[in-house]
N, C-alpha and C positions, 0 to 999 in steps of 0.2 A: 354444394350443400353447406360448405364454410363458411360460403358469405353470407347466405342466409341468415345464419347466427345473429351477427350483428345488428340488424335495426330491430330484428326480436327481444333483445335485452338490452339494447337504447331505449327503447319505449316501455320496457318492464321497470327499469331504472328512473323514469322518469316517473312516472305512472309514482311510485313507490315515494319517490320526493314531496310530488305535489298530494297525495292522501294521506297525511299522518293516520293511526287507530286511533279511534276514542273509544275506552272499554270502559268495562270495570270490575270490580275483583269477583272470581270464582277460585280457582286454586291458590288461595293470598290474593296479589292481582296479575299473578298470570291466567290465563285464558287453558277452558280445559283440554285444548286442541284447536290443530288451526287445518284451516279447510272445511269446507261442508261436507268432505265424505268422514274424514276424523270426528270431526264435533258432530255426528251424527250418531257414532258409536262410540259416545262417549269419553271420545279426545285418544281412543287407541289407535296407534299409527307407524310404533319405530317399527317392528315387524311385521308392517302390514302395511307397506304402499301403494297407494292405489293412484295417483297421478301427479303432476309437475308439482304438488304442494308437499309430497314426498319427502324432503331436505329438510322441511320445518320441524319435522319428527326425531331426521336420522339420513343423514347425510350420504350414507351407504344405500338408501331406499333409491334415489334414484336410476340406478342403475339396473331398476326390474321395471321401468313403467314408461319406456320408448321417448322418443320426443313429442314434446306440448306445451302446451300452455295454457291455463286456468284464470283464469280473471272472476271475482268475485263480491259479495256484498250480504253485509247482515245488518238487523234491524234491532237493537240491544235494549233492553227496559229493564233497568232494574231498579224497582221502589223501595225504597230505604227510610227509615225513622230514627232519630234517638227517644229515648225518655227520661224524664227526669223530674224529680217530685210537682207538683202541681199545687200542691198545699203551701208553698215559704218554705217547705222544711226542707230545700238546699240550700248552698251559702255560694252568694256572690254570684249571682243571676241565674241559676239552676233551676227555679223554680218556673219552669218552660212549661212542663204536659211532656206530650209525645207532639215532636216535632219533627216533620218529613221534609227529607231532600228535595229541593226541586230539578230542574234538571235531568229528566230520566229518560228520554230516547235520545240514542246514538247510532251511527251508523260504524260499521267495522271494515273496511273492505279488504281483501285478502287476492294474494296475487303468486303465481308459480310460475315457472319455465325449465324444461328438462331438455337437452338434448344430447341423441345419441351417436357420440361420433363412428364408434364402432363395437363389437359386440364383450370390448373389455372397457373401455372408456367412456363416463358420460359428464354431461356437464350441467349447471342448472342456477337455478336461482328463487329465491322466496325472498317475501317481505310479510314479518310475523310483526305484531300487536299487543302491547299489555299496559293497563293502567289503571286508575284510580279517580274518581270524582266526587265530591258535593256540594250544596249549596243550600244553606240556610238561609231565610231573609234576617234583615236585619232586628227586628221584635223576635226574633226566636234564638237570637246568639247568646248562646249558653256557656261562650267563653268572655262574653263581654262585663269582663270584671267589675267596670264604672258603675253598671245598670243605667249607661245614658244611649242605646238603643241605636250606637251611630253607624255602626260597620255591617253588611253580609256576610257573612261565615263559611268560608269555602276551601277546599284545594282541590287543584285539578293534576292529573300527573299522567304524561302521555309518552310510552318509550315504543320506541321501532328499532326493528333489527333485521337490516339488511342481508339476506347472506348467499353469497356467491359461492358456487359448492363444484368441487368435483370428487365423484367415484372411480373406483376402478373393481371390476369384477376381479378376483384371484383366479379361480375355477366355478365352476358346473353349485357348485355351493357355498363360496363365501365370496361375500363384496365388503370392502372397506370405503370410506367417506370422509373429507375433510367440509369444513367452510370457514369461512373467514367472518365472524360476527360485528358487524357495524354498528353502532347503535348512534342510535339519536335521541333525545328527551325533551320533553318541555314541562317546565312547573310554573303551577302560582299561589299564593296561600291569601288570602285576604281576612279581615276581620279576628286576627289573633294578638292584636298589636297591645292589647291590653298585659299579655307576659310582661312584657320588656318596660312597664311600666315601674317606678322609683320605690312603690311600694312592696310590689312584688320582685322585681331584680333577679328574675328566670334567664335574659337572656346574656350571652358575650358581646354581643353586637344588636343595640335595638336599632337602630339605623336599616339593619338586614333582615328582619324578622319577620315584617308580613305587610301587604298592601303594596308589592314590588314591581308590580306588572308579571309579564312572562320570562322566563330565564329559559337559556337551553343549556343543554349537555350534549359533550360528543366521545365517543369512545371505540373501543374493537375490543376481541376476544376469540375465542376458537371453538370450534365445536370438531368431533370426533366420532363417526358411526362404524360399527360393524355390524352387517345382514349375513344368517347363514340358514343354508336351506337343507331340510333333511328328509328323510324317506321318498324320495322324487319327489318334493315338493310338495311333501302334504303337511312336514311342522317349519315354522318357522321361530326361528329366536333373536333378536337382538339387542343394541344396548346405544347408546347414545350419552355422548358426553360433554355438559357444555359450560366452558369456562367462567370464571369472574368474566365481566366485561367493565372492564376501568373506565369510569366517565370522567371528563371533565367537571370541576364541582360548580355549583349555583353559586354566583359569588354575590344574588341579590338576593341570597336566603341563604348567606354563611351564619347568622344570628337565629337562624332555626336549626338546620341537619349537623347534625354532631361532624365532627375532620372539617371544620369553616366551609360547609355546604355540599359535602361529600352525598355521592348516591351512585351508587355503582351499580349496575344490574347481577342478581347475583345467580353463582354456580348453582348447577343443577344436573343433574343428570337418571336415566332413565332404560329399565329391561322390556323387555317385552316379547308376545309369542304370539303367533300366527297357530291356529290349526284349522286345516280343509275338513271340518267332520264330515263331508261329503261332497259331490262333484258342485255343489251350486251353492253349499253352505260352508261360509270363514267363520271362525271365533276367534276376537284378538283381544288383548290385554297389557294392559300397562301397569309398572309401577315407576312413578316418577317421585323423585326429591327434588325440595329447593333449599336451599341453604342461605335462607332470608336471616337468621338468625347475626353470622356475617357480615351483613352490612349494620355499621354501628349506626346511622341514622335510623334503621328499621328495626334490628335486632335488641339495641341497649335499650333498658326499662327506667320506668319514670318514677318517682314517690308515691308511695302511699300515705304516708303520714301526710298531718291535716297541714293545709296551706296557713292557719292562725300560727301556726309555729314557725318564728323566723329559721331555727336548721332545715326546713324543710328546702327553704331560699339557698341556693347554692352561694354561699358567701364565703365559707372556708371559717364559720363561727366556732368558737369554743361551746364542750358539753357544757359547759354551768350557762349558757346564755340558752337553751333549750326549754322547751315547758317539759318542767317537773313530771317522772313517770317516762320519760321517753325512752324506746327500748333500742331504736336506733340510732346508729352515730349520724352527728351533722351531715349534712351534703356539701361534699369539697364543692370547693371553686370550679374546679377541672369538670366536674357535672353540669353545668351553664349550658344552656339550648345554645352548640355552637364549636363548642371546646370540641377536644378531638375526643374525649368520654362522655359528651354529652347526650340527654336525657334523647331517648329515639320513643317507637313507639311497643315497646317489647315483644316482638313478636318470634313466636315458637319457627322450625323450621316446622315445612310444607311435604309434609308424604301425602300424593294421590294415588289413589288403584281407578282403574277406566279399565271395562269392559264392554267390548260389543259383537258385533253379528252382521252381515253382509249376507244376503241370500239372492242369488240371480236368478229371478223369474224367469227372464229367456233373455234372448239376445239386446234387446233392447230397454228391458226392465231390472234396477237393482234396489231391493227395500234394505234398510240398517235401521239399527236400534241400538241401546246402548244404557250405560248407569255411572255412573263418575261420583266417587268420593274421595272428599278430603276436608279431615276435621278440622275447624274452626282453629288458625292461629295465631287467636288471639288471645291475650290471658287472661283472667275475669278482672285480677286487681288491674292491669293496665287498659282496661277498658275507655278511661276518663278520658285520654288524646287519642282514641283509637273510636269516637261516636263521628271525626275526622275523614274516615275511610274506616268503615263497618263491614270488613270482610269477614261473614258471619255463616255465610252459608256454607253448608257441608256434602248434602245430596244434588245430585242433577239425575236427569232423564230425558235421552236424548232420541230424535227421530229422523229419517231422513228416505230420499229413495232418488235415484238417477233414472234419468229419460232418456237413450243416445238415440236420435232421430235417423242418424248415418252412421256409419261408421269412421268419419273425422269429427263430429260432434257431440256432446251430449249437454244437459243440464241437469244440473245437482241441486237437491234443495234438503234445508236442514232446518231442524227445530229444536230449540232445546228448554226445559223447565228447571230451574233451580227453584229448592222447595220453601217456605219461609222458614226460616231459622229465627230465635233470638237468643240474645244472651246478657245477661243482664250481673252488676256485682250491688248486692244489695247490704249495707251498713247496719251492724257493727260485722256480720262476720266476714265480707271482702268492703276493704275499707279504699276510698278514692284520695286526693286532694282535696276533693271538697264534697267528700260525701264520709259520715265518720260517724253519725248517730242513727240512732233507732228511727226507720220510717225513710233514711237516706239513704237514693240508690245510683244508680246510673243503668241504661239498658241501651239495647241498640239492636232493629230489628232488619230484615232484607229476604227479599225471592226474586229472579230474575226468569224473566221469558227473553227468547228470543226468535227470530225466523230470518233464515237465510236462503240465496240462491245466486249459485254459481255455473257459468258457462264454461268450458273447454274443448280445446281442438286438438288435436293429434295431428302431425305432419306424417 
């Protein structure tokens, strides 16, 4: 059965290489759960493992759900708009309308492996998904300072995370879990090159700033699970912990992410409970954190005051060189799209609650359901670089049911609704860079469907 192992997670390994995730943001932009039976009940999963996709949750989970393997696939749409005055009355090409992303089906595919070597030891593998995208055409780029119509407007940002795991059961009621977090990345930003222009003088490096092609990132990190089970197994609790994961930085977008192109994946960590309210019905629950705040490309905030004002230009100007009335001090140098305090996109940390429900109809039949929130973290004043990646939505509702034909196979399918959201900061009382008067606003709106279905085998 040892050798076995081996071309099972050669081919999970390989598999994982060749399908980067293309997503896009629900919890920030992480994903509210991975696997079709989690993202079915609403991304709850560290105290409630249900097969080889287990690890992605909580490290310690695989050690309740035998050996297998899961191979999967989802269908992601999510329609996204910005808005912005339609009358002239933005400055410096703002005067767009409501203008939608293009760009909106993705596929997701999702992959797990468990094996159990003995009734204390197991081993496993997952490859999880999180990112970002959009894409404006080029008459709709609303950061095209010039107003000469020439760039598309877009970033794309795609990270995977490898993670090779083993458990160890303690006793009858507690399992503990390592894995070793790999990451990988790919970004690209296009049509913002207008920053790093002589007038404006936003960036440290306009050479790096945008229209770069694809840059990657590579990195590691750790994650940490404990599963405990109580009353014979009718509640469950656990907790899940998962490191910074250091990337390497975009060194062809040091002139945009603050540390000369820093992007780390960031810490997170996550409780959860299982209860059997009856022989055929689970209720599980999540509260997970992200600590996006921490990453100074994501976390650090941009100006409000208006762009007319040269303090606004990270130049390191004196106050008497400001327009008269300015309540804030200049913007240092060390603020430059670039520098290691440079401008990010201010975004709040990430608390999600995820609840759901599992009920086995009989041996063959399992229906889920489920509800996923987490507010909107995004600020309203930094909204202005954040119409970029419009992670706006806050509610989901999730569905799903498993089919096992045999008892080595079943298939899983999953669906999920996020609701539309907008959020908008409307001038004078949340003020932009270039939105500062009466009638001047910035908005940005999004809801996401999805439909997935996943096969798995049990050895």
């Amino acid at each position: 059965m040892k050798l076995a192992l081996r071309p099972h997670f050669a081919v999970l390994m390989a598999i994982s290489l060749l399908m980067p995730p293309i997503a896009f943001a629900t919890n920030g932009y992480f994903l509210i759960g991975y696997g079709a039976k989690a993202r079915a009940m609403g991304g709850a999963g560290v105290a409630f493992p249900q097969d080889a996709m287990a690890s992605a949750a909580n490290p310690a989970g695989i050690t309740e759900v035998g050996s297998g393997v899961v191979l999967g696939g989802e269908i992601f749409n999510p329609p996204r708009s910005a808005g912005t005055p339609d009358n002239g009355g933005g400055l410096f090409g703002l005067g767009k309308g409501t203008t939608k992303s293009g760009s909106n089906v993705f596929l997701i595919p999702s992959m797990g492996f468990a094996y159990k070597f003995n009734r204390r030891l197991s081993v496993g593998f997952s490859a999880i998904g999180n990112g970002a995208n959009t894409r404006y055409n080029a008459d709709d780029n609303f950061f095209d300072l010039l107003a000469d119509d020439q760039y598309t407007l877009g970033v794309q940002l795609l990270q995977m995370q490898m993670l090779p795991t083993v458990a160890y059961r303690i006793n009858k009621q507690h399992s503990v879990g390592a894995s070793l977090a790999i990451g990988i990345q790919q970004f690209r930003a296009y049509g913002i090159g207008d920053f790093g222009i002589p007038e404006f003088q936003f960036s440290s490096d306009n050479e790096n700033l945008s229209n770069r092609g694809n840059d990657y990132g590579y990195g590691a990190g750790i994650r940490l699970g404990w599963l405990g089970k109580f009353f014979d197994g009718k509640v469950s609790f656990g907790a899940n912990y998962a490191s910074r994961v250091y990337m390497t930085k975009f060194d062809k977008y040091k002139g945009l992410f603050a540390e000369k192109g820093g992007f780390d994946i960031p810490e997170n960590y996550a409780f959860g409970f299982a209860l059997k309210a009856i022989p055929k019905l689970t209720i599980a629950g999540d509260v997970m954190k992200i600590l996006y705040s921490d990453i100074k490309s994501v976390g650090n905030r941009h100006p409000t005051t208006s762009i007319l004002d040269p303090c606004t230009r990270p130049l390191g100007l004196d106050p008497s060189q400001c327009v008269p009335g300015r309540t804030t001090p200049p913007e240092p140098v060390s603020a430059a799209l670039g520098n290691d305090n440079g401008w990010g996109f201010g975004w709040k940390d990430s608390v999600a609650y995820k609840l759901g429900a599992a009920y086995e109809v009989n041996d063959r039949w399992t229906v889920r359901a489920g509800v996923n929130y987490g507010k909107s973290v995004i600020r309203d004043d930094q909204l202005l670089f954040n119409l970029l990646a419009p992670a706006v939505v806050e509610w989901h509702a999730t569905f799903g049911f498993t089919y096992a034909p045999t008892r080595h196979q079943e298939w899983n399918f999953n669906a999920m609704h996020a609701f539309e959201n907008s959020q908008t900061c409307d001038a004078p009382t949340c003020k932009t860079m270039f939105t500062q008067g009466q009638g001047q606003y910035v908005g940005a709106k999004m809801k996401i469907n999805t439909a997935g279905v996943s096969w798995g085998y049990k050895f």
